[in-house]
N, C-alpha and C positions, 0 to 999 in steps of 0.2 A: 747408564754409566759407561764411560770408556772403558774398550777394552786395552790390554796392554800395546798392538800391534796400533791399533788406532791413536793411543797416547804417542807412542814415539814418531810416527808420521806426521803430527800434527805439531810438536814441539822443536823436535828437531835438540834437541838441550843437551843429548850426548848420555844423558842419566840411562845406559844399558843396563844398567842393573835386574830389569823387568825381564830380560831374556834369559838373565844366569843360569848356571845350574841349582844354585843354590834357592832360585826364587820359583823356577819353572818343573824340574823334578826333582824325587830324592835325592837325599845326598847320598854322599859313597861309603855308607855305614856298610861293614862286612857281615853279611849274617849271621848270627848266633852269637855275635860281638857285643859285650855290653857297647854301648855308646858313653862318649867322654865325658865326664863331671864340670862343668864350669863354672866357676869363680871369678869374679865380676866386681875388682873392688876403685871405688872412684873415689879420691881426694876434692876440696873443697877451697878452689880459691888457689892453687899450688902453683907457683911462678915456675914457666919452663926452663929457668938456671935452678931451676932449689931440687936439685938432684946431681947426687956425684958422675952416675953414667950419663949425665948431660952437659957435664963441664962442671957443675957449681963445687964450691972450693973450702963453701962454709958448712952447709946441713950437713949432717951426716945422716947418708941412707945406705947401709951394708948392706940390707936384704932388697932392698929394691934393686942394687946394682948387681944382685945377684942375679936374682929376675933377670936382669936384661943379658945377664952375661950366659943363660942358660935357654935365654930364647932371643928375639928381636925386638928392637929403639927402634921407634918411627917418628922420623924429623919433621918429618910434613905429614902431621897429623892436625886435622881441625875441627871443632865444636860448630854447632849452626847457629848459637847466640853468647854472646859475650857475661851471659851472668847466668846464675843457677834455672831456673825454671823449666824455661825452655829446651835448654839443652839437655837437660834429663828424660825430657817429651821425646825431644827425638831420639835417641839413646835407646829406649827403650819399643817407637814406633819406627824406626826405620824412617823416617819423614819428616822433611821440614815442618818447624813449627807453623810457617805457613797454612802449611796443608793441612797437622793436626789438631791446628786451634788453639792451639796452649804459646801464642807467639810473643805474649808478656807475665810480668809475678803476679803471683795472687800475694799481695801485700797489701797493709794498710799502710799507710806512710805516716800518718801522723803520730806516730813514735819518733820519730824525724826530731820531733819538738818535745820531746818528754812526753807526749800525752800520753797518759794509762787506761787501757779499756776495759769494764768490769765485765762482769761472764754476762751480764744480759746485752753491752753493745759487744762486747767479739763476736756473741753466736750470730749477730747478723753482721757482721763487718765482712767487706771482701775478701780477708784473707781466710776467713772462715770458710765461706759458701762459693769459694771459686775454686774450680775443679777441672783436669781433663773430660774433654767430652767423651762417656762413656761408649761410644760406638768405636771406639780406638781400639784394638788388638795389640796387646803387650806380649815383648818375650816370651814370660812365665805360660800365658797360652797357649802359647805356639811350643814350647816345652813340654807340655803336659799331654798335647798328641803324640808324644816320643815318647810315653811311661815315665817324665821329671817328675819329680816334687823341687818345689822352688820359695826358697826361703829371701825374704829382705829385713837387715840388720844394719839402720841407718838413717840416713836423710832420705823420706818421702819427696815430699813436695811438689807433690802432684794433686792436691785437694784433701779438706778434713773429714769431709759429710762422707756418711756411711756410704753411699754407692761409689763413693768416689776413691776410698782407702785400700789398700795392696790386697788384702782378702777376696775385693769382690774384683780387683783386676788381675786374677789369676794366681797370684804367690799363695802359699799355701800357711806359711807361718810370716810375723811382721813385728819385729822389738826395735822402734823405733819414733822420731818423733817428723811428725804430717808437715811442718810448717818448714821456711826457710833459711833459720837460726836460732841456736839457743846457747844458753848458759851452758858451760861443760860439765857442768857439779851439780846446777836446779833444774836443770832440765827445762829452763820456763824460756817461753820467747818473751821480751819486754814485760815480765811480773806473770805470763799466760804459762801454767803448765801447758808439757805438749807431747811428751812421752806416751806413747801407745804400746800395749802388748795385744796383737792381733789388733780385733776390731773397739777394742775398750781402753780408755785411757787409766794410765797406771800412774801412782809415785812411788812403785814399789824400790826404784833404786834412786832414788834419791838422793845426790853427797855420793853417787858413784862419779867415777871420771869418763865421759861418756865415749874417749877411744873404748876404756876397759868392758864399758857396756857394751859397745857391739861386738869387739873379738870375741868376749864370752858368747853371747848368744851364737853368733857365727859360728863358732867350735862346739857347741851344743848342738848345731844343726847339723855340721857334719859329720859326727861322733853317732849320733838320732839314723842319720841315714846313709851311710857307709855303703851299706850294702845294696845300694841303686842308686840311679844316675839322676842325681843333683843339681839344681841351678843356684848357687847360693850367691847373693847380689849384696856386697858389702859397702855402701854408700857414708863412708865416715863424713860428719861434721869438721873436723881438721883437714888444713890449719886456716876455716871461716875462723872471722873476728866473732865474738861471743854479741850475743842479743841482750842487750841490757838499758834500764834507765838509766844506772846510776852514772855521774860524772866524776872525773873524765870516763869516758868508756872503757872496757879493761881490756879491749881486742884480742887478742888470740889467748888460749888461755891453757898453761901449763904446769903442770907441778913442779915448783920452783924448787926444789931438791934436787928434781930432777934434770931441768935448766941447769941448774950449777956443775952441777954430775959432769955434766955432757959439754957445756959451753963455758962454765970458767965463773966468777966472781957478777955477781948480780944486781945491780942498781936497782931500786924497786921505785925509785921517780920513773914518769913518766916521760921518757926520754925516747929515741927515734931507734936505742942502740938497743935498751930492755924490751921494746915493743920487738925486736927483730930475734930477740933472745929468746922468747915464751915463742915467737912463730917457729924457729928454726928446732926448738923443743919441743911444741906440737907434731914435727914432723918427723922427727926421730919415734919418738914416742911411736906414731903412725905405722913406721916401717916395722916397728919392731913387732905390734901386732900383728904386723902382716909375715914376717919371721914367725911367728908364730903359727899363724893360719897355712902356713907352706913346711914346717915340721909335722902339723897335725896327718896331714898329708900324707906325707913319707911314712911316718909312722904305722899308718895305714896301709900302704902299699898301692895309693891313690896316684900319687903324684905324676906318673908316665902318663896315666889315663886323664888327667882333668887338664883341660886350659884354663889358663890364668889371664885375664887381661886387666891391666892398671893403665888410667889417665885422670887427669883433673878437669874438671867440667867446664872449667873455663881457666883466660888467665890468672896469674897472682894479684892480689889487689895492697890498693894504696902504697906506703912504703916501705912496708916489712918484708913485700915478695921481691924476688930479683926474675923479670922476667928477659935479659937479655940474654941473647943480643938483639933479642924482638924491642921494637917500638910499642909504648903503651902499656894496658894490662886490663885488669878486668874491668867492663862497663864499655870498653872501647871497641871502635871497629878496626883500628892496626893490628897486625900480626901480637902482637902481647898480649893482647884481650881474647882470640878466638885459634890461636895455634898453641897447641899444649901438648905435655910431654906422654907418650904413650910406647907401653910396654906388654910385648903378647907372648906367655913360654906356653908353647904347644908339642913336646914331644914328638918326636917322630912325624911333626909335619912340618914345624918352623925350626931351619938350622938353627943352634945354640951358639950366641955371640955376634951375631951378624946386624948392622945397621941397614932400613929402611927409608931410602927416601923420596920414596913414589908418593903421590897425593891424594890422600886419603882422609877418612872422616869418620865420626863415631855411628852415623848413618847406616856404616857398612858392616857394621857388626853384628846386627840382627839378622842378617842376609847368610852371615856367616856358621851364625850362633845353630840357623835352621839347617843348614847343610850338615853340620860335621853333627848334629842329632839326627839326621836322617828323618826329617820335614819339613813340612813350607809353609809358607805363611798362605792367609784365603785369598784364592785366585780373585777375589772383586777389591782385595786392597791394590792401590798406588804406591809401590815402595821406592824413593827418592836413594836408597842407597843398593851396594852387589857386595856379591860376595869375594872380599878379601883374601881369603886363603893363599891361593896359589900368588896372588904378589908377594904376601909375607915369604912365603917360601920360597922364594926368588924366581918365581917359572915364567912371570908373566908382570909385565908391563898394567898399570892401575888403567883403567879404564876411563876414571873420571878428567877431567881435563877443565873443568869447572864448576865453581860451587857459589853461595850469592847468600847476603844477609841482611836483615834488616831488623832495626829495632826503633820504633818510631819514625824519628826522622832521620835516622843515621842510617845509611845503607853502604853497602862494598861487596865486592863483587870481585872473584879470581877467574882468570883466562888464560889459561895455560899461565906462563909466568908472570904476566900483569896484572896486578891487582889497583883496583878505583876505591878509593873511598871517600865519600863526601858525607861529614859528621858536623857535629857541634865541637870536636874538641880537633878538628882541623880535616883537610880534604888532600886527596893528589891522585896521581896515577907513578906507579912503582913496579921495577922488574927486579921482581924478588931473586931469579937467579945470582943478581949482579951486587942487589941492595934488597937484603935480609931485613936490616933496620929500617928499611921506611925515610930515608931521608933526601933522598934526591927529586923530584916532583919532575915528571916527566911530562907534564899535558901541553907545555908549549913545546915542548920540544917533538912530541908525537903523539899532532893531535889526533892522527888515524885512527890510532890504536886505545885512545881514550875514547874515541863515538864507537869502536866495535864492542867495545865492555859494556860500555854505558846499554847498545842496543842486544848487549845478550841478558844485561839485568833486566832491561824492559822483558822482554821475552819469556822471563823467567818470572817477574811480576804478573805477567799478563795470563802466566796457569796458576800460577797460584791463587788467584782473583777467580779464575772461571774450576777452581779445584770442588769437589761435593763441599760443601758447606761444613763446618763442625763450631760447635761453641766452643769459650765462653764469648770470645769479641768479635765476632764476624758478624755482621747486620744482615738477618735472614729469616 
């Protein structure tokens, strides 16, 4: 296997992150100092406008904009895949899905068509028996060399089968459901229960509202282990459209009390206005559990010592999210589908109120996560992302200076300010400085600089391709 010095000689791709401190030695834990509690909560499908400290004018997120007004907004912040799966993969592995093998869903599609599959075709269906390849090192791992206990209270989505669920990849507790949507109230994906407590599947809250299931659990875990240093990983469902057969579909789904409460008189046809009504409720409702999870905090006398990081996994989808002034949203390769909104309060390392807009990725969070716990990830991993800190903290200029996607056959690719994208829902080359939205197509006007993109995505294909092998889709 390569080693790090050998990798970067041979790629050239700028990805320093192999030399950081954060990757290469301890981090700058003081001795005798507990180390920081962190909280790790990711929304689901959330349009980069559908936040007040992002411009948006409709949702209401008090607590979220508190978050940002007591730490740091990162505007050029991006995901490595345009929809749930993958980007969770790397999230958690520091590493393009490329490289960890987890580069598409573990879904069945044929729910697509109403079909329903009883327990004997799910247990063997794809979305069942498709899994991150277990030679992957997660966070919580790398956590637990530091003295963590690490809780996840949320969307999995990283495989059902026993080797494959949050237990055996390091979290220590798991109230949560494996697959990649469900019902807010049944818990079922397409008629499939999928609710998990730990390693066994439960309907023990059934007809709960599954924000209220994970802030509980989450506050349980915190409340459980106060007294040492926590990773607790809050992966809410909201505001995903809900998993269901029936027709029309009920897409995001809110307690319409609560909708009225918050957003005003309610139409209950299925209208473009009510669909936007239950998302923009789903997402209050969201904040407020997380208002919650940041009292529990205080309460405690936590809150100085634990970083908090919030972002959505990907763009907002369909027509209920407002992802502008990005082009697109989720599924896509435009800025709407893979730049999304992200918020880090760190005490005493990231100034309070300050906006970020150096170019960064959720990559670089695990890089981070290891420093400021004082470890590092195993010297024979390839880690694709560095550690962030001192950019948040304004000391230092982001390192990266490009990043590359692909999902089938849509690929795109950032370089410094140019971004190429050739998809099925359209192509171009774009200087994001100048054009945010995506609308100007620069490739006759500067073909140069469209073959230098196009030859840094080759280049970046071309390790990805020759990267150690990992299942499920790699042919090896």
């Amino acid at each position: 296997m390569m080693n790090r010095r050998e990798y970067l000689k041979r790629t050239g791709l700028g990805l320093v992150a192999l030399a950081m401190p954060g990757c290469a030695v301890v981090g700058r834990r003081v001795a005798g100092r507990r180390p920081p509690n962190i909280v790790l909560i990711v929304s689901d499908d959330q349009g980069y406008n559908d936040l007040g400290c992002y411009g948006g004018r409709e949702v209401k997120t008090p607590n979220l904009d508190g978050l940002a007004s007591e730490g740091v907004r990162l505007t050029s912040f991006y995901v490595t895949w345009p929809a749930c799966t993958p980007s969770r993969g790397s999230l958690l592995t520091g590493r393009y899905p490329q490289r960890n093998g987890t580069y598409d869903m573990f879904r069945n599609d044929l729910v697509d068509h109403d079909y329903r599959y009883g327990p004997d075709e799910y247990a063997i269906s794809w979305e069942m028996i498709g899994g991150m390849d277990t030679r992957e090192v997660l966070i919580p791992r790398l956590l637990k060399q530091a003295g963590y206990v690490s809780g996840i209270f949320g969307k999995w989505d990283l495989g059902q089968l026993h080797r494959f669920l949050p237990l055996q990849r390091g979290f220590d507790e798991f109230h949560g459901f494996t697959n990649t949507g469900i019902d807010y109230w049944t818990h079922e994906r397409y008629g499939v229960p999928s609710m998990y407590r730990d390693n066994k599947p439960t309907t023990e809250d059934k007809g709960t509202y599954a924000t209220d299931l994970f802030r509980r659990e989450a506050m349980r875990f915190i409340e459980k282990n106060k007294d040492r240093p926590f990773f607790c990983y809050i992966p809410f469902n909201a505001p995903h459209g809900a998993s269901n057969l029936d027709r029309p579909r009920p897409g995001v789904q809110a307690p319409l009390g609560y909708v009225q409460k918050h957003y005003g008189k309610y139409d209950a046809g299925d209208t473009r206005r009510a669909r936007r009504m239950r998302y923009m409720g789903a997402i209050t409702y969201m904040d407020e559990a997380i208002g919650q999870v940041m009292g529990l905090l205080a309460e405690h006398g936590l809150a100085d010592n634990t970083i908090v990081v919030f972002f959505s996994d990907n763009g907002g989808s369909g027509s209920t999210a407002d992802n502008g002034p990005l082009k697109g949203g989720k599924g896509r390769m435009f800025e709407g589908g893979i730049r999304v909104p992200c918020i880090v309060r760190w005490p005493g390392t990231v100034p309070p109120g300050t906006v970020c807009d150096e170019f960064l990725c959720s990559m670089d969070i695990l890089p981070m996560f290891c420093r400021a716990a004082g470890t590092r990830p195993p010297r024979d991993v390839i880690l694709d992302g560095f550690d962030m800190t001192d950019v948040l903290a304004g000391k230092k200029e982001s390192l990266r200076k490009e990043m590359f996607w692909q999902r089938r056959g849509d690929r795109a690719a950032r370089v410094g300010n140019f971004k190429w994208v050739e998809s099925s829902s359209g192509s171009g080359l774009f200087d994001l400085s100048s054009d945010l939205g995506e609308q100007h197509d620069l490739s006759q006007e500067k073909p140069d600089e469209l073959n230098k993109v196009k030859l840094r995505f080759e280049a970046w294909k071309k390790l990805m391709d020759e990267a150690e092998p990992r299942r499920p889709f790699k042919n090896f």
